[in-house]
Structures are given as structure tokens and as C-alpha cells.
Kinemage of the C-alpha trace (Angstrom):
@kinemage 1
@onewidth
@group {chain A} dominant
@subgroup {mainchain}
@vectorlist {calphas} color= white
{ca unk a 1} P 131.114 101.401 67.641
{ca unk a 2} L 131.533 101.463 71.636
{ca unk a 3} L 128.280 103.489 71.567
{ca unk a 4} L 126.495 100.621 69.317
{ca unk a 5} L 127.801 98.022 71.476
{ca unk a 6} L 126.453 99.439 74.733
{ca unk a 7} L 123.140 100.076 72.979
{ca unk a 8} L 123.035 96.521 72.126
{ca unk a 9} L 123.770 95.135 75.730
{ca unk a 10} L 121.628 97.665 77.531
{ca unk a 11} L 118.680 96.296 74.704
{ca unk a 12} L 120.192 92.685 76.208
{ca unk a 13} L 119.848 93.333 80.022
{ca unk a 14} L 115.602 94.967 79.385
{ca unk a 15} L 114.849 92.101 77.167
{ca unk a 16} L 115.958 89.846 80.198
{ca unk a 17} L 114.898 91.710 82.714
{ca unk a 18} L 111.750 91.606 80.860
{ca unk a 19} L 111.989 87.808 80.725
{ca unk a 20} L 112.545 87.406 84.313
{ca unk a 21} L 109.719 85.237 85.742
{ca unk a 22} L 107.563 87.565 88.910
{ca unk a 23} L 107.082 86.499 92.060
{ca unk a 24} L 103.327 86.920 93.174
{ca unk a 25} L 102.302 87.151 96.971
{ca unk a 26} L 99.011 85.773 97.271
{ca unk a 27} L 97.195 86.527 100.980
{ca unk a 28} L 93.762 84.000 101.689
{ca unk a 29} L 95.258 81.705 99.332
{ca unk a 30} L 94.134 78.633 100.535
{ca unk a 31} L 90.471 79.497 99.560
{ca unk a 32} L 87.923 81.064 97.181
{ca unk a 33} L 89.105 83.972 95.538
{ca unk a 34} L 92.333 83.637 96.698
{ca unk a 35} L 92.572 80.067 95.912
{ca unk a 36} L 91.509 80.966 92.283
{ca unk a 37} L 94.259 83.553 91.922
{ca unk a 38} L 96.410 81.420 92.727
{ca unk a 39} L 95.686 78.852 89.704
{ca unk a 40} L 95.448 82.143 87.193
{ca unk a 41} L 98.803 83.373 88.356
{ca unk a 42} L 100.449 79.760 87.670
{ca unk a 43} L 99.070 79.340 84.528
{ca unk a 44} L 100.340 82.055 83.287
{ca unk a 45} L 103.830 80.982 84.841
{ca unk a 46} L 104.377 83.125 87.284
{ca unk a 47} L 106.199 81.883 90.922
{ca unk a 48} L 104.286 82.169 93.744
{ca unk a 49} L 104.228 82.977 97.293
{ca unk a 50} L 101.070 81.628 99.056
{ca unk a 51} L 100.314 82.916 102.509
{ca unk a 52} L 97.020 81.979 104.723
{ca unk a 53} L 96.592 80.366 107.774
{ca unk a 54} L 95.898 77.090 107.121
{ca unk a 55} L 99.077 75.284 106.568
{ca unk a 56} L 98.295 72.052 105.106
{ca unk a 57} L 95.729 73.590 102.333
{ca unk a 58} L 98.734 75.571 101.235
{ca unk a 59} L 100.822 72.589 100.713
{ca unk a 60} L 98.362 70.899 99.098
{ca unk a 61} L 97.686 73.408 97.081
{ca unk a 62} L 101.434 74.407 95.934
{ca unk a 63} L 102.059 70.699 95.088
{ca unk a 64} L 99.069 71.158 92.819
{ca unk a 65} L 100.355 74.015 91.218
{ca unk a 66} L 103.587 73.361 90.934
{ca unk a 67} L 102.999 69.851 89.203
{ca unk a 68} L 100.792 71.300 87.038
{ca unk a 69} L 102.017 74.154 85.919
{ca unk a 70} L 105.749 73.774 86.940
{ca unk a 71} L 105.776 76.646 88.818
{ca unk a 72} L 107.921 77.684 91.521
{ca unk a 73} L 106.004 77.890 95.143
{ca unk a 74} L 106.588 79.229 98.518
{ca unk a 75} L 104.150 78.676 101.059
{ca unk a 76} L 104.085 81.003 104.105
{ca unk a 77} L 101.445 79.559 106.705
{ca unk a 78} L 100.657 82.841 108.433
{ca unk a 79} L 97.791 84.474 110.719
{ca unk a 80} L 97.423 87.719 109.704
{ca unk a 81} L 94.954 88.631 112.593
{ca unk a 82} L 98.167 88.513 114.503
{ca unk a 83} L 99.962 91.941 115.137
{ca unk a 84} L 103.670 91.675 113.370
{ca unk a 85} L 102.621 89.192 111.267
{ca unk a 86} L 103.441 91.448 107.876
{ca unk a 87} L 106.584 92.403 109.000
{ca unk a 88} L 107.436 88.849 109.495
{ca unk a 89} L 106.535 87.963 105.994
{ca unk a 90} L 108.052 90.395 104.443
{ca unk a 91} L 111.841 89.538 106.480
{ca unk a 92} L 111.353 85.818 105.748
{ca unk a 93} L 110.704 86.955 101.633
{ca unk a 94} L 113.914 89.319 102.154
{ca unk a 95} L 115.923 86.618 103.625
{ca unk a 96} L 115.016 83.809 100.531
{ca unk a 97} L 116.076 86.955 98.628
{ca unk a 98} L 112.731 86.708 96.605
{ca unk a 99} L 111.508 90.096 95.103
{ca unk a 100} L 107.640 90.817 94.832
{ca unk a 101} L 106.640 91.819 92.037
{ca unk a 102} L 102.831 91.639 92.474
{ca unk a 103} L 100.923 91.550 95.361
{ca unk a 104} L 97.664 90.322 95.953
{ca unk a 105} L 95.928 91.342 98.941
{ca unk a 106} L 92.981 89.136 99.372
{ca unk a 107} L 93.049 87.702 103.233
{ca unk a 108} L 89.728 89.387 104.651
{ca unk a 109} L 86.806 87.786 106.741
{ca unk a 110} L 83.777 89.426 108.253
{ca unk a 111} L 81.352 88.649 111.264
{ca unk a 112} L 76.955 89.224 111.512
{ca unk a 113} L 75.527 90.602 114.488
{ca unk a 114} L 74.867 93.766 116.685
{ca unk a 115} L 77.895 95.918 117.115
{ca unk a 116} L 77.167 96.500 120.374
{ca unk a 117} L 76.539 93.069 121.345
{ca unk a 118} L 79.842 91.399 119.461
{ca unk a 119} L 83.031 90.261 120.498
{ca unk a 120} L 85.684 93.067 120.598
{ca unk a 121} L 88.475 90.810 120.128
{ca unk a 122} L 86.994 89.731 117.253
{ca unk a 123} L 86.411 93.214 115.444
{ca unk a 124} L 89.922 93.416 116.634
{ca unk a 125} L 91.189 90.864 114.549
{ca unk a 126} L 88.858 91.838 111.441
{ca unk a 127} L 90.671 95.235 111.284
{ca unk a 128} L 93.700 93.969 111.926
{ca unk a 129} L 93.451 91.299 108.690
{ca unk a 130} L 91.364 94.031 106.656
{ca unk a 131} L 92.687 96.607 107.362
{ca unk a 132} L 96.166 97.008 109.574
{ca unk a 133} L 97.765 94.142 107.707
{ca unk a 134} L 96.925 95.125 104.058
{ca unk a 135} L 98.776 98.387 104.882
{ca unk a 136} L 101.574 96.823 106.132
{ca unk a 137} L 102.400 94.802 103.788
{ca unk a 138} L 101.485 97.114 100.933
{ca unk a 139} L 103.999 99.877 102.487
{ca unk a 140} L 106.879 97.131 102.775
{ca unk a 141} L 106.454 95.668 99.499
{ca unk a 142} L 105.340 98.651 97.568
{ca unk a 143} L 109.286 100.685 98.381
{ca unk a 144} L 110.767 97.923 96.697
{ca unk a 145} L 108.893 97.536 93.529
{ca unk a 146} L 109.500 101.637 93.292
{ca unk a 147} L 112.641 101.371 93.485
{ca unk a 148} L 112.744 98.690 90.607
{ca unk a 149} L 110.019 100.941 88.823
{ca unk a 150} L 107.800 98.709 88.060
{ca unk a 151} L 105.165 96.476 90.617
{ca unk a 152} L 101.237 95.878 90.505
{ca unk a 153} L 99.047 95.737 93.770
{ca unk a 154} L 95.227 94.419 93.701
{ca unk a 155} L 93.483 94.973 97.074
{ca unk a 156} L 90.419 92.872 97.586
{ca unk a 157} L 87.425 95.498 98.349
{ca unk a 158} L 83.795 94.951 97.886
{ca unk a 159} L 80.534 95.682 97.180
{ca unk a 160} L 79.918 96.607 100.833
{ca unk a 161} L 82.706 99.689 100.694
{ca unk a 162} L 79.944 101.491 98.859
{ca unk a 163} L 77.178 101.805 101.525
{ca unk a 164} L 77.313 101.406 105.543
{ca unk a 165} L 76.291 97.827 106.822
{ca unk a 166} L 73.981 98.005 109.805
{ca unk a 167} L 74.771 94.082 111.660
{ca unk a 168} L 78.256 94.069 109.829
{ca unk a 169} L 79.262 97.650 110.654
{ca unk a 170} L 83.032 97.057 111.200
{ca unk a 171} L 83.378 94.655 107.762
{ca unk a 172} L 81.550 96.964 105.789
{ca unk a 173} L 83.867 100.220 107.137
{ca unk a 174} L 86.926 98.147 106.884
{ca unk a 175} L 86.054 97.578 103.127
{ca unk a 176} L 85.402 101.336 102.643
{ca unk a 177} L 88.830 102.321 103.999
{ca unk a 178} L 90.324 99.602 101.105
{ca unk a 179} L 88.961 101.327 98.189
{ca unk a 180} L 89.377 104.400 99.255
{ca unk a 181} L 93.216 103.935 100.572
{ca unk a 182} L 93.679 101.786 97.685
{ca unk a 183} L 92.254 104.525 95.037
{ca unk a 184} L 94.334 107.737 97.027
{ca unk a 185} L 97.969 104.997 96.595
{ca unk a 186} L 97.260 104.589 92.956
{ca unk a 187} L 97.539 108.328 92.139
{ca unk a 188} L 100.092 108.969 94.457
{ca unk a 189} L 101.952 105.802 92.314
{ca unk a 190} L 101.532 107.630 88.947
{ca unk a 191} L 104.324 107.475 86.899
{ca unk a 192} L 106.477 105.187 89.017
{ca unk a 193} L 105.655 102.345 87.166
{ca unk a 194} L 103.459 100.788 90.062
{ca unk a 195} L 99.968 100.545 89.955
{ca unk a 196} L 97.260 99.724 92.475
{ca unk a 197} L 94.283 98.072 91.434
{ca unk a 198} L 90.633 97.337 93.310
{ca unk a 199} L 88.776 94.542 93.660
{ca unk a 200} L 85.021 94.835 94.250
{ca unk a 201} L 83.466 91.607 94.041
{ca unk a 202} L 79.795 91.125 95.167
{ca unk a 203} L 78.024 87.661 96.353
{ca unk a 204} L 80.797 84.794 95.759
{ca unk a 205} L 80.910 81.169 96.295
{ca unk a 206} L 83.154 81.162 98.971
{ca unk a 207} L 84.001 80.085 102.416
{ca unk a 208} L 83.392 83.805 103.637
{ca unk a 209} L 79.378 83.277 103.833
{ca unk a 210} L 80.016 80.364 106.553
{ca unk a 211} L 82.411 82.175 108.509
{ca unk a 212} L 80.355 85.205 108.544
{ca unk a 213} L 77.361 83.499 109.800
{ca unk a 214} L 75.157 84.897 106.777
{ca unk a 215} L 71.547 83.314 107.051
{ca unk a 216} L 70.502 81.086 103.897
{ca unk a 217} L 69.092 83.810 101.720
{ca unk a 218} L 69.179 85.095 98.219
{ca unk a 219} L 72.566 86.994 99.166
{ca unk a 220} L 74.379 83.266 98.998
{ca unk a 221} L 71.928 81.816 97.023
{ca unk a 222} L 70.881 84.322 94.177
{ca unk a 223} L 71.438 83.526 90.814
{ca unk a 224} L 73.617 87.076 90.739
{ca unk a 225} L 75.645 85.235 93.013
{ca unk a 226} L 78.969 84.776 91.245
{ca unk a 227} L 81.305 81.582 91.537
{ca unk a 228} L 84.951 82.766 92.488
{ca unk a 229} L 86.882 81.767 89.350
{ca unk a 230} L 84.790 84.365 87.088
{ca unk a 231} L 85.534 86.777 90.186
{ca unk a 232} L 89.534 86.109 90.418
{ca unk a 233} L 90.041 85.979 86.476
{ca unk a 234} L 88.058 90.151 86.181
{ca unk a 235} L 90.864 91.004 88.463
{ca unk a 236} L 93.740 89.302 87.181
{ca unk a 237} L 92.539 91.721 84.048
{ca unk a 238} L 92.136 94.672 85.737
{ca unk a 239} L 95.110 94.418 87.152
{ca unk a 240} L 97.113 93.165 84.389
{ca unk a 241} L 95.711 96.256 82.759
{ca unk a 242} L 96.323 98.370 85.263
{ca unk a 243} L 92.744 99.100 85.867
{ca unk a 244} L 92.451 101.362 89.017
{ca unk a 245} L 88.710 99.700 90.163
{ca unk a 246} L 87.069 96.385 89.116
{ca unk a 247} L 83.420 95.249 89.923
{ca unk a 248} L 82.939 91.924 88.811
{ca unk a 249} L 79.618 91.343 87.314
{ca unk a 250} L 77.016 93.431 85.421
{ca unk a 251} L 74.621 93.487 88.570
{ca unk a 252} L 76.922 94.182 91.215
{ca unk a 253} L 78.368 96.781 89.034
{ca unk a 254} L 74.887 98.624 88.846
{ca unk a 255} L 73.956 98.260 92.550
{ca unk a 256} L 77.418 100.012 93.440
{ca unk a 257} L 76.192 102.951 91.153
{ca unk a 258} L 72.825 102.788 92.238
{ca unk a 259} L 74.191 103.487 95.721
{ca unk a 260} L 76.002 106.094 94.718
{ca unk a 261} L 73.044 108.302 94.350
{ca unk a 262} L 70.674 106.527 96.535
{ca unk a 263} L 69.983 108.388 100.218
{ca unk a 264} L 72.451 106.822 102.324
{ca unk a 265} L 69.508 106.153 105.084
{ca unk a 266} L 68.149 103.597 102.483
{ca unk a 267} L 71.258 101.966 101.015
{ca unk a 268} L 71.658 101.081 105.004
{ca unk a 269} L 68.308 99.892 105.268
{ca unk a 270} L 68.427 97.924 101.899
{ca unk a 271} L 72.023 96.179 103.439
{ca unk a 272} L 70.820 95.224 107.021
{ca unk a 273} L 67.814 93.772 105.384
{ca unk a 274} L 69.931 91.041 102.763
{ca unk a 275} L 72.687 91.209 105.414
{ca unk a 276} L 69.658 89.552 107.851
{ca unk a 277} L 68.404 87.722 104.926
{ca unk a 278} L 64.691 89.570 105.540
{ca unk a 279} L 62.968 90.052 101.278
């Protein structure tokens, strides 16, 4: 009967544990992709944690969310260009006492123009948002969700980690080291109930085409171009699913293999020449 009884209750405590609503960290929130996460996330009632620099998009956009979907939010206005910046996110979630459960790593940006003629504080800060940061937080957030056995991660990659990019040479190689870091974590996470999922999305309607600089040419214009909802909702799948890589869109998905086999000298070629928005 004791036996019966403790079968029952430890049937009790998974069901709840099961019921328990997760707490998702969403990086670049305020925007785009991230943005559009966001509104997937709460709509399928999940609390969230939205982090990005701009600090009254946030609050905008967590009043949205959390009148619409009546969803908890936590807004974190952060700058994850600056060194310590992960660490400091991660205390502040430790001292609210609110556990991670997913993690979406989507805070990225790029710059056009000659390597040797750019700004080295700025390729500074790109691999310190791409790169450094995504690390960091992944390694703090990841220990916990292993301990609790079970956690997803979705690392926003791209199209460009699959061939170099003459003009963007540091965004392009930042992108590479995401897939292929965030690929090596998810078979080192096998069988701890975490998984690590990648994010590939080509051309999107986003703010990242401004901030880049891109020229006005079929790369943001294109009718393979994809708007970011279609984007965020193929990874919210993948990752759900616990797909290990996701590239949004039947085109993109065939240029990625295409450059698999193609000569590396004219994948480059082919990407400085959109990148500089030359036909």
C-alpha cells in the first residue's frame, strides 16, 4: 500500500512539474526575429524574459504581451556588446529566483565594408554580441537546465555560416563559429534532456539590413526574401522538436547545400557580389 501511495505522489509531483509554466529568455527581443519569438512564445503561454538594448521597445512590448496573452514578463534592458553583460543577466535572473528553461539566443548585428578599412571597435563589439556573449550565457544557463534534466537552446545562425563573406568577413565567421559550436553542444547534450537547436534564416524583413548598411538590392528586396514571423515560427518548431538545424525557406535551404559542394573561391565571389548588391 505504502509502495502504491508513493507511486501515486511521485506520478503527482511529474504531472506538476510537467504543468509548471517555462520561463523563456529571449536576446534581440525588441525587433524582427526576436520580436516575433517573443509573440510565439506568449501565445503558447509561456513567461518571458525579454532582453535587448532598447529599453522602452521592451516595455512596450511586454505590456503587449502580457495583456494579450496574460503572460508573465520580465524585461532586462541590456547591451550585450558590453563585456560582463551575460554574467549580469544571468545574477539578476538568479536573484528573482526565475529558472530558464529555454533560451533563445537571437541578439546579433553585422557591419558592410573592407576589413581592413573598418572600425575595430566595432568588429569588437560584433564578436562580442555574436559570438562571446552567446557563449556566455549558453554556459551559465545551460548547467542549470542539466541539472533539472531537461532545457532547449536555439542559437540564431545563418545562411552566411555556410560560405566566407568577402566585405562582411567578421559577421559571416562569427555566424560560422554559431553553427558549428552550436551543432558540437548538441551532441555533447545527448541524453541529458537538453537540446540545442540552429537557426539559419536567410534574407529577412528586419532591422538588420539598415544597420548593416546593405545597398538596396535583390538581397532585401527579392521575392525569396522572407518576412520574420514565417522565420521565428520554423524555429519555434525545430526547436520544440528538438531539431538540431533549421533553414527557413525552400530557397535558402538549397543555396546552403549548393554551397556545400560549390568551390569555396566562388561561393566567396557569389557573397561579396549580393553582399555589394552588384547582379
Amino acid at each position: 500500500m505504502r509502495y502504491f501511495s508513493r507511486l501515486v505522489l511521485q506520478r503527482a509531483l511529474r504531472c506538476n512539474q510537467a504543468m509548471e509554466v517555462e520561463w523563456v529568455l529571449i536576446t534581440g527581443a525588441s525587433a524582427g526575429i526576436g520580436r516575433e519569438f517573443s509573440h510565439i512564445f506568449a501565445e503558447h503561454g509561456h513567461n518571458l524574459v525579454l532582453l535587448a538594448r532598447n529599453g522602452d521597445r521592451l516595455t512596450a512590448l511586454a505590456a503587449e504581451l502580457s495583456n494579450q496573452y496574460h503572460v508573465k514578463t520580465v524585461v532586462i534592458a541590456k547591451d550585450l556588446g558590453v563585456p560582463g553583460s551575460a554574467q549580469e543577466v544571468f545574477a539578476e535572473l538568479q536573484r528573482r529566483n526565475i529558472p530558464i528553461s529555454i533560451l533563445i539566443n537571437n541578439a546579433g548585428f553585422g557591419t558592410r565594408g573592407a576589413f581592413a578599412k573598418g572600425d575595430l571597435k566595432s568588429f569588437r563589439e560584433m564578436i562580442e554580441v555574436n559570438v562571446t556573449s552567446l557563449v556566455e550565457l549558453t554556459h551559465l544557463f545551460v548547467q542549470p537546465m542539466i541539472k533539472a534534466g531537461r532545457g532547449r537552446i536555439l542559437n540564431v545562425s545563418s545562411t552566411a555560416a555556410f560560405q566566407p563573406g568577402p566585405m562582411m568577413a567578421i559577421y559571416y565567421a562569427t555566424k560560422s563559429f554559431v553553427s558549428s559550436f552550436s551543432y558540437a553542444l548538441g551532441e555533447e547534450l545527448s541524453g541529458t534532456g537538453v537540446t540545442v537547436t540552429t537557426l539559419c534564416p536567410g534574407p529577412t524583413k528586419t532591422e538588420f539590413s539598415k544597420r548593416a548598411d546593405l545597398p538596396d538590392s535583390k538581397r532585401s528586396q527579392g521575392f525569396w526574401t522572407m518576412e520574420a514571423r514565417p522565420v521565428a515560427e520554423a524555429g519555434y518548431r525545430a526547436l520544440m522538436t528538438g531539431k538540431k538545424v533549421k533553414i527557413p525557406g525552400l530557397i535558402n535551404w538549397v543555396g546552403c547545400r549548393l554551397t556545400r559542394v560549390a568551390p569555396k573561391k566562388l561561393a566567396a565571389g557569389i557573397a561579396r557580389k549580393v553582399i555589394e548588391g552588384k547582379k
